[in-house]
FIKOLZA-1660 file (N, C-alpha, C; in steps of 0.1 Angstrom, whole numbers, plus 5000, padded with zeros to 4 digits):
% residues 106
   i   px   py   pz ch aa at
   1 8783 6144 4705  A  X  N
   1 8792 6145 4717  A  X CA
   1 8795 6160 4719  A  X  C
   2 8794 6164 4731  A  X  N
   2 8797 6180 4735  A  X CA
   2 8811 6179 4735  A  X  C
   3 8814 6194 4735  A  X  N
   3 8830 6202 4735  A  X CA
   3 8840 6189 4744  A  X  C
   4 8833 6195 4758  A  X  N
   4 8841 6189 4767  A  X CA
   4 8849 6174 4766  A  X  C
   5 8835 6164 4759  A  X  N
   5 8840 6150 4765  A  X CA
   5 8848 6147 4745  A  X  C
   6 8848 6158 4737  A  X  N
   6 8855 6155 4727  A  X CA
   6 8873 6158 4731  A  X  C
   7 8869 6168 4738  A  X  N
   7 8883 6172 4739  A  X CA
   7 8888 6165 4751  A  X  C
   8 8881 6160 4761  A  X  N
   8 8886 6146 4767  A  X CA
   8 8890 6135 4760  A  X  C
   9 8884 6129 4751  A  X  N
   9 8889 6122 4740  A  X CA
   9 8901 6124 4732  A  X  C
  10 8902 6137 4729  A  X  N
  10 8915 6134 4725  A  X CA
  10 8925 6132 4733  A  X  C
  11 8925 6137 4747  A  X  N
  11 8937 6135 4753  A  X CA
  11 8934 6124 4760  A  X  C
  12 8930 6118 4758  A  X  N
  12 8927 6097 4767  A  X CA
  12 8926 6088 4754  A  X  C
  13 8942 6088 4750  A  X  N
  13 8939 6076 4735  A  X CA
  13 8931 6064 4745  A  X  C
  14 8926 6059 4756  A  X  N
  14 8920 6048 4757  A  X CA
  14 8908 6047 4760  A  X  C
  15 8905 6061 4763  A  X  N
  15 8888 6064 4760  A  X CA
  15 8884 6067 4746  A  X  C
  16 8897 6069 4733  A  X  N
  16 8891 6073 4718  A  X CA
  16 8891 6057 4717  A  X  C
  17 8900 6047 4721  A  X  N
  17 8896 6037 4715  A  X CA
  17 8881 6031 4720  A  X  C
  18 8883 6033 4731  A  X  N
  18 8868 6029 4735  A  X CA
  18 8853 6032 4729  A  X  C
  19 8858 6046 4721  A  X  N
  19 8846 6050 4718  A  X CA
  19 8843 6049 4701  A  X  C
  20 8857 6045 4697  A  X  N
  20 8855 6037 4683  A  X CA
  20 8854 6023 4684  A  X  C
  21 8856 6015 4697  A  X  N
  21 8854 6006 4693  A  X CA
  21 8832 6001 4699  A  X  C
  22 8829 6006 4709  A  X  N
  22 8812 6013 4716  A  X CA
  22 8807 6014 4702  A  X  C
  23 8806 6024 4690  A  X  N
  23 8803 6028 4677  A  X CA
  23 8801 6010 4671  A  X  C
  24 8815 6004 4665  A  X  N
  24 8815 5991 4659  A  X CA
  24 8810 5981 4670  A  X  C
  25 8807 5983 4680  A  X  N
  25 8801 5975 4688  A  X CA
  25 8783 5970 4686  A  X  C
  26 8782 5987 4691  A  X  N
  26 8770 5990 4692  A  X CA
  26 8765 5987 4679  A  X  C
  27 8767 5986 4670  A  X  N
  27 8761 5985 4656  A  X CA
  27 8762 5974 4647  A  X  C
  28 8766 5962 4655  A  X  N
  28 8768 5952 4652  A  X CA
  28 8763 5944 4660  A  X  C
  29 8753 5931 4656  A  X  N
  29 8743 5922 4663  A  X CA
  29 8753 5911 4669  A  X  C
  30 8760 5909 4662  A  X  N
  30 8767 5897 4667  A  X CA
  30 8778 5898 4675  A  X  C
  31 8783 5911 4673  A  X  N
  31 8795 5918 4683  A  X CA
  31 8788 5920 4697  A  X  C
  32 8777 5924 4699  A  X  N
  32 8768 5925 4708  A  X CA
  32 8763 5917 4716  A  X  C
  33 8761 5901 4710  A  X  N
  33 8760 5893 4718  A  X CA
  33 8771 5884 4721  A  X  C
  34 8782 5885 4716  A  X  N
  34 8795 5883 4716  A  X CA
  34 8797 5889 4733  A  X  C
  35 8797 5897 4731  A  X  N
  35 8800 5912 4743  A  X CA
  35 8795 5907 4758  A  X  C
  36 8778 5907 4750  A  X  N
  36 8770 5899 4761  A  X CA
  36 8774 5884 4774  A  X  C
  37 8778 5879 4762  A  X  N
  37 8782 5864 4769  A  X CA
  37 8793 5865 4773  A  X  C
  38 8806 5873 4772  A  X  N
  38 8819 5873 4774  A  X CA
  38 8815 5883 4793  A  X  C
  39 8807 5893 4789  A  X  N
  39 8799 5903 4800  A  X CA
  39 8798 5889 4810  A  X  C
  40 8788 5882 4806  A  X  N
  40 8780 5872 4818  A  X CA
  40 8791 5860 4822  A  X  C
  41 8802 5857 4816  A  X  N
  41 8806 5848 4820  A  X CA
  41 8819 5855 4832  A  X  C
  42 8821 5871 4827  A  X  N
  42 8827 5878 4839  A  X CA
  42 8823 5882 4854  A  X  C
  43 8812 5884 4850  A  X  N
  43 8804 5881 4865  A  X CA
  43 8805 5869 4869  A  X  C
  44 8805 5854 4864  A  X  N
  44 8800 5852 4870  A  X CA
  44 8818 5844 4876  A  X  C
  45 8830 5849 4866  A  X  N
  45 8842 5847 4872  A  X CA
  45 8845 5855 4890  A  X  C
  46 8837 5869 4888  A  X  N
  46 8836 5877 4898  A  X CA
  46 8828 5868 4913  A  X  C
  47 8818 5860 4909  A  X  N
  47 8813 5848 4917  A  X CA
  47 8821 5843 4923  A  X  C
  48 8830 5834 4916  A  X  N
  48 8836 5826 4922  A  X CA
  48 8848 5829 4930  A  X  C
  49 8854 5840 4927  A  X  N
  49 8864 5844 4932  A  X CA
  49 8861 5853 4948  A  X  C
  50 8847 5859 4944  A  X  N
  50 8841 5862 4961  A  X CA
  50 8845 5845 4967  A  X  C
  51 8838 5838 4963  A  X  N
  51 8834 5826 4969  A  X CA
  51 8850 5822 4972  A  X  C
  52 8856 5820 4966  A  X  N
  52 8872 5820 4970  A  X CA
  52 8875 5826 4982  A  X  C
  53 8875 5838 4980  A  X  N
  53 8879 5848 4989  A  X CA
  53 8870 5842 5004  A  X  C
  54 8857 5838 5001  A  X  N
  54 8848 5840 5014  A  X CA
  54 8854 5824 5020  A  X  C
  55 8854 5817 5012  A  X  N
  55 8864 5802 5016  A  X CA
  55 8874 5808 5026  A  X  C
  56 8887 5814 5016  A  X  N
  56 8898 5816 5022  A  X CA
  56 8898 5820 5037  A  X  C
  57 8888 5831 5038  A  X  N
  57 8887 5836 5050  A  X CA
  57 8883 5824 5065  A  X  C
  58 8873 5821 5059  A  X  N
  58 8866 5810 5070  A  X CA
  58 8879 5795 5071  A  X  C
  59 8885 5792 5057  A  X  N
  59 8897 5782 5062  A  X CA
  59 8907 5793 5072  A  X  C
  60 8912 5803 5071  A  X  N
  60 8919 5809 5081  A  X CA
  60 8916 5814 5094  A  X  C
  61 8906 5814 5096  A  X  N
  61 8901 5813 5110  A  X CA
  61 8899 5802 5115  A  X  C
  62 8894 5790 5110  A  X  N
  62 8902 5777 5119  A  X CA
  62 8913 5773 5118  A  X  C
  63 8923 5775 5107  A  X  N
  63 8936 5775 5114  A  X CA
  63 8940 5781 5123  A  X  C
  64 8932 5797 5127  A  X  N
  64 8939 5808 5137  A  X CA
  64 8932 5798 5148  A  X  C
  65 8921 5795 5146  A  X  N
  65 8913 5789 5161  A  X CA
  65 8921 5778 5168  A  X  C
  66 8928 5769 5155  A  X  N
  66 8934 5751 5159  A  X CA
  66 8948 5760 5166  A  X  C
  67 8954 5765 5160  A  X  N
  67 8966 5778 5165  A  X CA
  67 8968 5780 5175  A  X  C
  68 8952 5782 5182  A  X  N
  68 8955 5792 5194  A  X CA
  68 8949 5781 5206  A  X  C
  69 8940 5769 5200  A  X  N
  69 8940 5758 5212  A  X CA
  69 8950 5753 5214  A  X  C
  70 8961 5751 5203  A  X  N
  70 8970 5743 5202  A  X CA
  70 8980 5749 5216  A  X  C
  71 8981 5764 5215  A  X  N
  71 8989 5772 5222  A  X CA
  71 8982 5771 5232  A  X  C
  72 8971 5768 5237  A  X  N
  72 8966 5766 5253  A  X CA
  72 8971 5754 5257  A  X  C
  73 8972 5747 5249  A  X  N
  73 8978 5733 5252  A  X CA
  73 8993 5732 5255  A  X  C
  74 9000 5735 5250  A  X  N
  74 9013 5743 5251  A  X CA
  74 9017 5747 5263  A  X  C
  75 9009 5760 5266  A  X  N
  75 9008 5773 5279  A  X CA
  75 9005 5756 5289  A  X  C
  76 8992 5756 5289  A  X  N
  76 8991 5747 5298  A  X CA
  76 9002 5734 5304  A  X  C
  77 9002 5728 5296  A  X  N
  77 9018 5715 5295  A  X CA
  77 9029 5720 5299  A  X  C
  78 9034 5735 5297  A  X  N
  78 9043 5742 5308  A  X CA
  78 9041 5740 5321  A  X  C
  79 9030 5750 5324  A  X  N
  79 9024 5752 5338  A  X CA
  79 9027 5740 5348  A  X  C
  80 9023 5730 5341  A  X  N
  80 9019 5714 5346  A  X CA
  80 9034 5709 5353  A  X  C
  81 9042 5707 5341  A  X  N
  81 9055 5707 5341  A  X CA
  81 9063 5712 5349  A  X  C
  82 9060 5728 5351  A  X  N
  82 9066 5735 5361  A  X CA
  82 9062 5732 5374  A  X  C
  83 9049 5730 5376  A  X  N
  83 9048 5719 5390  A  X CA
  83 9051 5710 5389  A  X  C
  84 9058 5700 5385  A  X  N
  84 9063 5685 5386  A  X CA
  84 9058 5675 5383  A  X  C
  85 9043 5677 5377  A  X  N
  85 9035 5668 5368  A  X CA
  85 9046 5657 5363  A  X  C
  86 9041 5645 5359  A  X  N
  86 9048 5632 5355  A  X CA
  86 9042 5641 5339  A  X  C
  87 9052 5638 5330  A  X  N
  87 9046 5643 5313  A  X CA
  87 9038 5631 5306  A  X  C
  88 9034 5620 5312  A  X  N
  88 9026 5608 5311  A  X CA
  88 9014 5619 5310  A  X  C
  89 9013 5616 5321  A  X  N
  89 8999 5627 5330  A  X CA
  89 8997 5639 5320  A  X  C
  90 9006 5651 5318  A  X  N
  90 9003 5661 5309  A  X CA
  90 9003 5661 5297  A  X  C
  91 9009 5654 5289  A  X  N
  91 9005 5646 5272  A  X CA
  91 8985 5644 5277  A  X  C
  92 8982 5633 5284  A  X  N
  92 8970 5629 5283  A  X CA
  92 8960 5642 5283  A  X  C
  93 8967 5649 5296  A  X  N
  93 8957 5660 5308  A  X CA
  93 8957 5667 5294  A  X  C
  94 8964 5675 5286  A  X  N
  94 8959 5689 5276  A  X CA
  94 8964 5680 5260  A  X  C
  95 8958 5672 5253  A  X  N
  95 8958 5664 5246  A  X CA
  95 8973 5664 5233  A  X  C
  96 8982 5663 5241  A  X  N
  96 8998 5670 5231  A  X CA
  96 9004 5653 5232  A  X  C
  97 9010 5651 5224  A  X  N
  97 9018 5636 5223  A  X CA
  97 9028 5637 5234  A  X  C
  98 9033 5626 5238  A  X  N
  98 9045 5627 5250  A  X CA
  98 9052 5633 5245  A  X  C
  99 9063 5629 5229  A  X  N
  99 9070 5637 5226  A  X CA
  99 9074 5651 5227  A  X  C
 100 9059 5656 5219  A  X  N
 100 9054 5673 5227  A  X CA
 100 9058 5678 5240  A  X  C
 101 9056 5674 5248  A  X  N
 101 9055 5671 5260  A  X CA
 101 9067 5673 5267  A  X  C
 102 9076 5663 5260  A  X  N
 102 9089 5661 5264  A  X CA
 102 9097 5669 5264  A  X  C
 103 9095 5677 5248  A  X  N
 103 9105 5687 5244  A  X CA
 103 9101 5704 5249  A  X  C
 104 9085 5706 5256  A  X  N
 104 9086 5716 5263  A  X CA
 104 9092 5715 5275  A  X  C
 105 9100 5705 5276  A  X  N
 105 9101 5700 5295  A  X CA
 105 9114 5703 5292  A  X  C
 106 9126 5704 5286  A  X  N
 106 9136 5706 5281  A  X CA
 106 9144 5719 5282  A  X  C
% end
């Protein structure tokens, strides 16, 4: 080990532990594949958690999507309303329940 990354070591107790524990690692077969398998099953935690994340995303864009028809339906059922539309007629015309309907008419 040169000057530099010893006297790095001493002042990073968590790079000296690292590098006594790299030593008892490295030189042990069974610590090693120990390492290995605990290694592969973190990737492949890192997998799933993309896959989460890439889920999460695409469920929140069809909620943003159902959101924002919903609010055309809404906008619209106003409009309707404010010309004098029967709310029979605008429940059916932009697909909102009468009740819906009712309570933007309010």
């Amino acid at each position: 080990m040169n000057t530099a990354l010893q006297e790095f070591v001493k002042k990073d107790k968590g790079f000296e532990q690292y590098t006594e524990r790299y030593e008892d690692v490295s030189s042990d077969l069974v610590v090693r594949r120990q390492f290995a398998a605990w290694s592969a099953e973190m990737d492949k935690l890192d997998i799933v958690r993309a896959i989460g994340v890439a889920e999460g995303k695409a469920e929140g864009k069809a909620e943003g999507k159902a959101e924002g028809e919903k609010q055309k339906a809404i906008d619209a059922a106003r409009k309707l309303l404010t010309l004098g539309v029967d709310p029979d007629i605008v429940a059916k015309g932009v697909d909102l329940s009468l009740e819906e309907v009712l309570v933007l008419g309010k």
